[in-house]
FIRONU-743482 format. One record per residue: x, y, z of N, C-alpha, C, O in turn; residue in one letter. Coordinates in pm, whole numbers, padded with zeros to 5 digits, always signed. Atoms other than C-alpha are relative to their C-alpha. Layout:
N
XYZXYZXYZXYZa...
REM end
This chain:
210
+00086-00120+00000+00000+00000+00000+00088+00122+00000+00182+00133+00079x-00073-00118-00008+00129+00336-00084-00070+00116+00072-00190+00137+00054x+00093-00130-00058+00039+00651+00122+00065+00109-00076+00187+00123-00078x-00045-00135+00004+00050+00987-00032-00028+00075+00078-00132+00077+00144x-00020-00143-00080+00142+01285+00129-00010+00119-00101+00048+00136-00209x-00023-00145+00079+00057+01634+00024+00084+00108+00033+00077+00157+00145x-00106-00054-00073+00356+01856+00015-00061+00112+00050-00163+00170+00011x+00079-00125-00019+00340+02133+00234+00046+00144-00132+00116+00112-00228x-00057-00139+00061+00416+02498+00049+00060+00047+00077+00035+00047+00198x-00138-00106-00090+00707+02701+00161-00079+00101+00061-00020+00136+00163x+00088-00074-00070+00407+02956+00273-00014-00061+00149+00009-00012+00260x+00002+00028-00144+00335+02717+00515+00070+00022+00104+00032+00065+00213x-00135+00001-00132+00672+02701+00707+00077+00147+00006+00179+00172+00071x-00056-00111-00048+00727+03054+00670-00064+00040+00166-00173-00005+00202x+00031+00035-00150+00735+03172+01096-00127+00150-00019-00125+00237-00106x+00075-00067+00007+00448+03374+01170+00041+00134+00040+00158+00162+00068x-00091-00154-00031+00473+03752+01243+00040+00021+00115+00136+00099+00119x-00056+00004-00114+00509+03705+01634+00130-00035+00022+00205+00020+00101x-00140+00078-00013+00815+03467+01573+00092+00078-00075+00214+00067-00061x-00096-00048+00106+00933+03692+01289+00081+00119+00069+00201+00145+00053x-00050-00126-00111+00973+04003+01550+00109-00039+00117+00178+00042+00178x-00102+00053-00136+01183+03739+01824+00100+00020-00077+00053-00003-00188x-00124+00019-00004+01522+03771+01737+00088-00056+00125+00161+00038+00158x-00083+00044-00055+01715+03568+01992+00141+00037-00037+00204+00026-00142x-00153-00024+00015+02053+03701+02123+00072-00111-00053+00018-00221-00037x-00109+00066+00069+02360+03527+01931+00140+00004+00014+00216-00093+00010x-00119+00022-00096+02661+03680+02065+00062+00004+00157-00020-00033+00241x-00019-00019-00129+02825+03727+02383-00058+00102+00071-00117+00092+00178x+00018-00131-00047+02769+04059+02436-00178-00015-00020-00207+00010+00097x+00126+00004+00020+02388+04026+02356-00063-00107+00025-00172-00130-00028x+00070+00081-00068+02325+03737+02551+00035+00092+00164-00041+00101+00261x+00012-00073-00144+02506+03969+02842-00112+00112+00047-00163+00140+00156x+00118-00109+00004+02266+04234+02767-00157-00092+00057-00240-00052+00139x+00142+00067+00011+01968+03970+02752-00009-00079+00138-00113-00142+00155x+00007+00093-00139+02039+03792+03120-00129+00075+00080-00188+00181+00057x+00082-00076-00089+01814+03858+03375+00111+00023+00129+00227-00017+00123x-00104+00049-00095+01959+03919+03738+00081-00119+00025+00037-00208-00048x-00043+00105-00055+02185+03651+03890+00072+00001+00133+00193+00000+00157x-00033-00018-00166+02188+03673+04268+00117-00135+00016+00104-00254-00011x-00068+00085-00034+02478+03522+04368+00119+00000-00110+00231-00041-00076x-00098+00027+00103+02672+03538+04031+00033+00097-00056-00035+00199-00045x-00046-00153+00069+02882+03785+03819+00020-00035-00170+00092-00134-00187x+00039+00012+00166+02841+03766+03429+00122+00135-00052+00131+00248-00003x-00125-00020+00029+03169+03861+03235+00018-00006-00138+00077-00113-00147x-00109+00013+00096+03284+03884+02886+00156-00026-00052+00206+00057-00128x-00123+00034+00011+03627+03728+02858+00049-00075-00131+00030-00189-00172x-00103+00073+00174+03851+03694+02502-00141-00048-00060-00136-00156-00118x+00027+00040+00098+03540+03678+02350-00116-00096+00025-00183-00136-00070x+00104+00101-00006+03292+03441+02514-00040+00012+00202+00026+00014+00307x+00099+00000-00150+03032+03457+02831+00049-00066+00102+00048-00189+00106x-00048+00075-00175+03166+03373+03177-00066+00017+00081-00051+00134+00116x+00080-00039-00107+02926+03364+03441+00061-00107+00124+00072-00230+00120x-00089+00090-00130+03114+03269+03815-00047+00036+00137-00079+00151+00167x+00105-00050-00142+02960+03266+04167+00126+00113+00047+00249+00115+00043x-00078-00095-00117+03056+03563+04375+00103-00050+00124+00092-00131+00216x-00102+00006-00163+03343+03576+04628-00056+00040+00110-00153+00114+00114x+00094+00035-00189+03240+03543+05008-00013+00163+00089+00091+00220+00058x+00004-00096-00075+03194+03835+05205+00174+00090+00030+00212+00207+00034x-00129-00035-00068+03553+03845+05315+00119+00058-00111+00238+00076-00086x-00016+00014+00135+03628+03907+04960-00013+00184+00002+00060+00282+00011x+00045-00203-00024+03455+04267+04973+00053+00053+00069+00115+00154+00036x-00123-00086-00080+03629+04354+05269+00152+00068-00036+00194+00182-00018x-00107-00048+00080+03954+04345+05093+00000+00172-00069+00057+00280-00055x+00000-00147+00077+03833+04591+04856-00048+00128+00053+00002+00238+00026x+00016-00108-00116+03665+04805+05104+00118+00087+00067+00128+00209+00077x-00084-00078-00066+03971+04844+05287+00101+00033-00112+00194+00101-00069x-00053-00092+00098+04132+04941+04955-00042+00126-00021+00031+00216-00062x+00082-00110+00065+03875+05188+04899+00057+00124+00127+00081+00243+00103x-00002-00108-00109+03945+05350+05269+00130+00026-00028+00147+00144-00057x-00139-00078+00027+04340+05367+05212+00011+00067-00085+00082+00165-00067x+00012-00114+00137+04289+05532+04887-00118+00125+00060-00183+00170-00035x+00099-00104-00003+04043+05806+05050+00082+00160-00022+00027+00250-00086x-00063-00082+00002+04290+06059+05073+00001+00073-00141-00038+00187-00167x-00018-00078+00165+04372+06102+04670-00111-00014-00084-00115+00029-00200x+00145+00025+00053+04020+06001+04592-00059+00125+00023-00098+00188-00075x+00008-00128-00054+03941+06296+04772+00037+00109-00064-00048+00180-00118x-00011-00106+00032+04143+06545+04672+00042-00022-00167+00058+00071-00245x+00007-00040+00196+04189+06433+04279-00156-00035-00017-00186-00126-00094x+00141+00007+00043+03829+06436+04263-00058-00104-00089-00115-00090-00197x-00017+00128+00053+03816+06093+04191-00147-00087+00045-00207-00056+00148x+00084+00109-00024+03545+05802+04183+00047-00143+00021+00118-00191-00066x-00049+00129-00012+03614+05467+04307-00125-00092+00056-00195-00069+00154x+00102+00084-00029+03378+05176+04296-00001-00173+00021+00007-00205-00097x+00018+00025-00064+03355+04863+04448-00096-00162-00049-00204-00204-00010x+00039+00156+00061+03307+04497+04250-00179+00022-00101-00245-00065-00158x+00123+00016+00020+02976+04654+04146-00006+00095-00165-00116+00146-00186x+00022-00075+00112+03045+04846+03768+00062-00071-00074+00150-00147-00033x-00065+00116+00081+03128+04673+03451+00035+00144-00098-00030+00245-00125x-00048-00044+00045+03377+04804+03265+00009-00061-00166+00002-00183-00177x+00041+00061+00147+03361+04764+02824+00181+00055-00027+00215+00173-00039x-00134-00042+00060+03764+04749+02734+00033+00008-00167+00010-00073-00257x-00004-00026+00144+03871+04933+02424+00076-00145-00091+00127-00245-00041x-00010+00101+00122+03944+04712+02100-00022-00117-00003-00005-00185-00104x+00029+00147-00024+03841+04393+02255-00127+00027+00003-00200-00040-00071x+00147-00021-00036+03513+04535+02373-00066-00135+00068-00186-00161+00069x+00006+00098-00139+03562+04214+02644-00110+00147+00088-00133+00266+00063x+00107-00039-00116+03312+04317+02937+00046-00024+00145+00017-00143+00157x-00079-00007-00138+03469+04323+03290-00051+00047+00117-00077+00167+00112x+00031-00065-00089+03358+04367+03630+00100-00066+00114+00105-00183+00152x-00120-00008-00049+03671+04445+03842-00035+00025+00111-00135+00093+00134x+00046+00041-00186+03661+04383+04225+00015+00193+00019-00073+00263+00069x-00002-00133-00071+03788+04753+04270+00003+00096-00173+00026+00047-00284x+00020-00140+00128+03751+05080+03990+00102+00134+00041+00068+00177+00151x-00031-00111-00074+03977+05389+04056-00003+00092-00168+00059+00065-00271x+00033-00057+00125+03850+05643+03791-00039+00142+00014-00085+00181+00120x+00006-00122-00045+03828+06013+03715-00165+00042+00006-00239-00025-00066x+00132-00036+00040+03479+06184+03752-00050-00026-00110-00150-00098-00114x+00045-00060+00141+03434+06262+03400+00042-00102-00132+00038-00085-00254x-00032+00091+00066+03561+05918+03315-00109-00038-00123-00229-00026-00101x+00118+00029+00143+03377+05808+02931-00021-00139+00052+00028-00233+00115x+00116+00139+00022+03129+05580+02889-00019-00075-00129-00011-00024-00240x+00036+00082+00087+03049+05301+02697-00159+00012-00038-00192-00084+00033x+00149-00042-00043+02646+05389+02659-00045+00036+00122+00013+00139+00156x+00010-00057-00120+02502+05438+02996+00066-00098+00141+00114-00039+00238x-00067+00051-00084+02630+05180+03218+00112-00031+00002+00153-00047+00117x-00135+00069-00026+02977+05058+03143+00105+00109+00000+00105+00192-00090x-00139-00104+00057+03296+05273+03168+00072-00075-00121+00047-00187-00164x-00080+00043+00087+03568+05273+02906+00119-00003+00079+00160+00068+00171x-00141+00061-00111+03877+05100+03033+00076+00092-00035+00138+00135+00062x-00140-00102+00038+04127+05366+02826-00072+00110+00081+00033+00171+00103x+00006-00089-00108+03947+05647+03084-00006-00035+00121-00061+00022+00216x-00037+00032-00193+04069+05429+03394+00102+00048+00032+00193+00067-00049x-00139+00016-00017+04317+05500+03609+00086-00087+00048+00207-00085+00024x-00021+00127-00060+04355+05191+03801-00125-00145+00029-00246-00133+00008x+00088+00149+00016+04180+04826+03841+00021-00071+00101+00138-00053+00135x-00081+00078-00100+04224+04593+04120-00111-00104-00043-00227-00090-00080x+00035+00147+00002+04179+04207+04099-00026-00090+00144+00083-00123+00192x-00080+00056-00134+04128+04019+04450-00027-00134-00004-00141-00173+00016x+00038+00110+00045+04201+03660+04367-00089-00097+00076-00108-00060+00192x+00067+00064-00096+03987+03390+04506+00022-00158-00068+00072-00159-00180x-00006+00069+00059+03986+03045+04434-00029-00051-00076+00039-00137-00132x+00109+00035+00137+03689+03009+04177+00116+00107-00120+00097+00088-00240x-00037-00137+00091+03919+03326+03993+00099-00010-00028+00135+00077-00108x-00148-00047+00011+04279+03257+03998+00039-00016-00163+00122+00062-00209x-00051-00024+00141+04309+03165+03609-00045+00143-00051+00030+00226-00104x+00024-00122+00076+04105+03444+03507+00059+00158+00064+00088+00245-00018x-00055-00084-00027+04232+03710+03729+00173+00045+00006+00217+00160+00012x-00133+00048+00009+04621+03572+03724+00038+00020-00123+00123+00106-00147x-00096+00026+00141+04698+03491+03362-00106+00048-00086-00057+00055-00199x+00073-00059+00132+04365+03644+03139+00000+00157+00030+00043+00232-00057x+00040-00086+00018+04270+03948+03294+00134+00110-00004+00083+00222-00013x-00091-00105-00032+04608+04173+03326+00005+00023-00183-00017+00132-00237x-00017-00042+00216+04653+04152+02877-00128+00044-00044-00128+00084-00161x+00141-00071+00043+04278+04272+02846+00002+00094+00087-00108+00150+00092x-00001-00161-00082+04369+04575+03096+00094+00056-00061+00076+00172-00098x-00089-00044+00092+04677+04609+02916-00031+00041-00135+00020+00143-00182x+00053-00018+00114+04535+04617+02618-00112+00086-00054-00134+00117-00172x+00133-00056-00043+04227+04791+02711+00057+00171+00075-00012+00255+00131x-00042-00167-00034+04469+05128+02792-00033+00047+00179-00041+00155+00237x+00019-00030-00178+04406+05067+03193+00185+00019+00052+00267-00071+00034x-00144-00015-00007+04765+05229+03312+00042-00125+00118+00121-00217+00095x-00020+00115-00110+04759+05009+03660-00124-00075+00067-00227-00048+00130x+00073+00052-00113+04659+04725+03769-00003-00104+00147+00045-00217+00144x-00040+00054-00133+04656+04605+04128-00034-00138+00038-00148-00148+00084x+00042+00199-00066+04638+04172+04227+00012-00003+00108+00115+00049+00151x+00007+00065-00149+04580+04061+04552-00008-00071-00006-00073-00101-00106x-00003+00137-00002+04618+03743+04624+00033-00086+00149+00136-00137+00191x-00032+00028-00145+04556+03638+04970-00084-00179-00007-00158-00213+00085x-00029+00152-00001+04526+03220+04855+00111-00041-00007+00119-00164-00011x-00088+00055+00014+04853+03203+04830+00104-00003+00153+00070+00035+00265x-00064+00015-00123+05121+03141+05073+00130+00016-00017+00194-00054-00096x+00110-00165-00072+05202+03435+05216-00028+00036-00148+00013+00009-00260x+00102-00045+00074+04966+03603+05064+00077+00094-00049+00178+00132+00009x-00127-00124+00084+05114+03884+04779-00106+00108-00049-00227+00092-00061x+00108-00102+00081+04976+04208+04623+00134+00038-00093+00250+00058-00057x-00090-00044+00099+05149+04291+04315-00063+00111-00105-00182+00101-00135x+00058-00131+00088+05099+04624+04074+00078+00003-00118+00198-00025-00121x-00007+00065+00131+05124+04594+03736+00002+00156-00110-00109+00211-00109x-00001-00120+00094+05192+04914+03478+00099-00001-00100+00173-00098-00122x-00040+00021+00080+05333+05050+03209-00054-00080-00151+00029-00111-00236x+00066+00063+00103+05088+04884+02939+00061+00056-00123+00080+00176-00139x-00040-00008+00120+05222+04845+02602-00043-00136-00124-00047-00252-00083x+00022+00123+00039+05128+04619+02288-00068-00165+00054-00047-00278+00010x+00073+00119-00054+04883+04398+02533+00028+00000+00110-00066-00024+00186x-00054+00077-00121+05095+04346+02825+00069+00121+00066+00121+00219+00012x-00120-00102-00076+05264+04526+03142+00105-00027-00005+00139-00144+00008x-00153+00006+00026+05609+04588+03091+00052-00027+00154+00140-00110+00176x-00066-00002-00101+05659+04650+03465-00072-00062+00091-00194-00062+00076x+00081+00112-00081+05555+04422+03734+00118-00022+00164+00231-00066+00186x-00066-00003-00136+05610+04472+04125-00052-00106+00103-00175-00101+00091x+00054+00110-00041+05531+04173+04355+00030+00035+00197+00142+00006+00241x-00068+00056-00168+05543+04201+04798-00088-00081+00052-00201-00110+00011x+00104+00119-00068+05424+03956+05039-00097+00115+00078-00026+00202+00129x+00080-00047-00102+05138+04135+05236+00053+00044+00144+00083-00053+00213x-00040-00115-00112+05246+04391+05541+00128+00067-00069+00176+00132+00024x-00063-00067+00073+05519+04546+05288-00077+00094-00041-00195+00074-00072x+00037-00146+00133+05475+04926+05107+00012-00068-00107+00071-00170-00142x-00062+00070+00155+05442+04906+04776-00055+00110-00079-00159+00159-00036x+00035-00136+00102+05384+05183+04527-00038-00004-00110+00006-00077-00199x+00072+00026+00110+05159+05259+04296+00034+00086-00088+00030+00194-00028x-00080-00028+00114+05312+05394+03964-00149+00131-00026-00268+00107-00009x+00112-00042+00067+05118+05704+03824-00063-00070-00093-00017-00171-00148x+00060-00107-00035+04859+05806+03740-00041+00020+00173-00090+00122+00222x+00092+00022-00113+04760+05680+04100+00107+00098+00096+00061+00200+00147x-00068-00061-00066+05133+05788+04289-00037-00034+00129-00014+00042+00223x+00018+00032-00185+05032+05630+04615+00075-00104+00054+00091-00201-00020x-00070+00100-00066+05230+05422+04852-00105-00087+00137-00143-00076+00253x+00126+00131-00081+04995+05136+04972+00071-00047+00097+00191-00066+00080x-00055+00067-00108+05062+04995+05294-00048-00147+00005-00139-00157+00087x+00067+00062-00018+04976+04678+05262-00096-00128+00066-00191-00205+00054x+00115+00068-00167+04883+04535+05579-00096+00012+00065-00132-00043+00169x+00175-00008-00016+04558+04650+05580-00043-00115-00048-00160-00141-00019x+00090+00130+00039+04483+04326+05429+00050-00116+00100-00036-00201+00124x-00062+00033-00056+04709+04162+05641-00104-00149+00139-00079-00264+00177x+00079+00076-00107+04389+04064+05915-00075-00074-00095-00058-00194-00072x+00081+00039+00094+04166+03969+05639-00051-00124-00011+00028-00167-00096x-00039+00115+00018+04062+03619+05638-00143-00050-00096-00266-00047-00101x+00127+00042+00132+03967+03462+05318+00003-00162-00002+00105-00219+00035x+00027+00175+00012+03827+03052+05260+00092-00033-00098+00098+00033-00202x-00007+00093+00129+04003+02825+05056-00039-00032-00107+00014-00126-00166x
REM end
C-alpha cells in the first residue's frame, strides 16, 4: 500500500509575524545584555565568550573596602570616583566586558552607553584573587587591561602562601612591561597616574576561605 502525502508549500513554514519580531541574542555581548539578574553570580565577557562565576564570600569585599578607605585621601582630593566589585567596565578594541573587584576612575571618566565605563578612561583596576578566579584574574585578565589602555593594575592574592599584592603598569602592545610583587604587610607603590604608597597590611587581618 502506498500513502500519499501532500507537500506542504514554503508559505506554510514561513514563521508567523510574532516569531518573525523574536530575534534571539547570538553573541556574547547580547546574551550579556539579555540575562536577567543573577543573585549570587557575576556575568563577564572574557577573550570573547560569556563567563558567568559565583561571587566571592563576604571576606572578599572587605579586601576591597579596605582598599577603597586607604585610597580616601587622593580620591578625595583628585576628585576621583572609586567603585567597588559593582560596575562593569567595556575594554577598548576587545570590547571584552569586565567587572573588576575595585575601579579607581576620574569623575568625568567616558562611557560606553550608559552603564559601562571605558577602560582607556581608567586609572587603576584591582583584581582580589579567590579560588573560583585565579586563572582568570592571574593569567587572562592583566593583557585585556593592558590592552584595554588601563595604566595600573593592582592583584591581591591572599590564597597564596604568604599572601602577595602585586601592581602591574606601564601597558604596552597587550601586556605590562613592569611588574612589582610584595608579600602582604610590605609598602608598595603605585606607579602614576595613581602615585600612592599602599601599605599593605591592611589586608594583612583579612581572612579569606580556601
Amino acid at each position: 500500500m502506498t500513502t500519499e502525502t501532500t507537500p506542504r508549500h514554503h508559505a506554510d513554514l514561513a514563521p508567523s509575524p510574532e516569531t518573525a519580531s523574536l530575534r534571539l541574542p547570538h553573541t556574547p555581548h547580547e546574551l550579556y545584555d539579555a540575562l536577567p539578574p543573577l543573585p549570587g553570580l557575576r556575568a563577564e565577557v572574557i577573550e570573547g565568550k560569556l563567563v558567568v562565576s559565583p561571587l566571592s564570600g563576604p571576606e572578599y569585599a572587605q579586601v576591597a573596602m579596605r582598599l577603597f578607605a586607604e585610597l580616601h585621601r587622593p580620591i578625595k582630593d583628585g576628585d576621583l570616583n572609586a567603585y567597588t566589585g559593582n560596575v562593569a567596565v567595556r575594554v577598548d578594541g576587545s570590547h571584552d566586558l569586565v567587572v573588576p573587584d575595585f575601579v579607581l576612575a576620574p569623575e568625568d571618566c567616558p562611557r560606553w552607553g550608559d552603564r559601562e565605563l571605558r577602560s582607556s578612561g581608567l586609572l587603576m583596576v584591582a583584581e582580589i584573587v579567590s579560588p573560583g578566579s585565579i586563572f582568570d584574574d592571574r593569567d587572562r585578565k592583566p593583557a585585556i587591561y593592558a590592552s584595554g589602555g588601563v595604566p595600573v593594575m593592582l592583584l591581591i592574592n591572599p590564597v597564596v602562601s604568604p599572601a602577595t599584592v602585586t601592581v602591574l603598569s606601564d601597558p604596552k602592545e597587550g601586556e605590562y612591561r613592569t611588574s612589582t610583587r610584595v608579600e602582604i604587610g610590605s609598602r608598595l607603590h603605585l606607579p602614576e597616574p595613581v602615585d600612592f604608597t599602599l601599605d599593605t597590611s591592611i589586608f594583612a587581618n583579612t581572612q579569606t576561605t580556601p
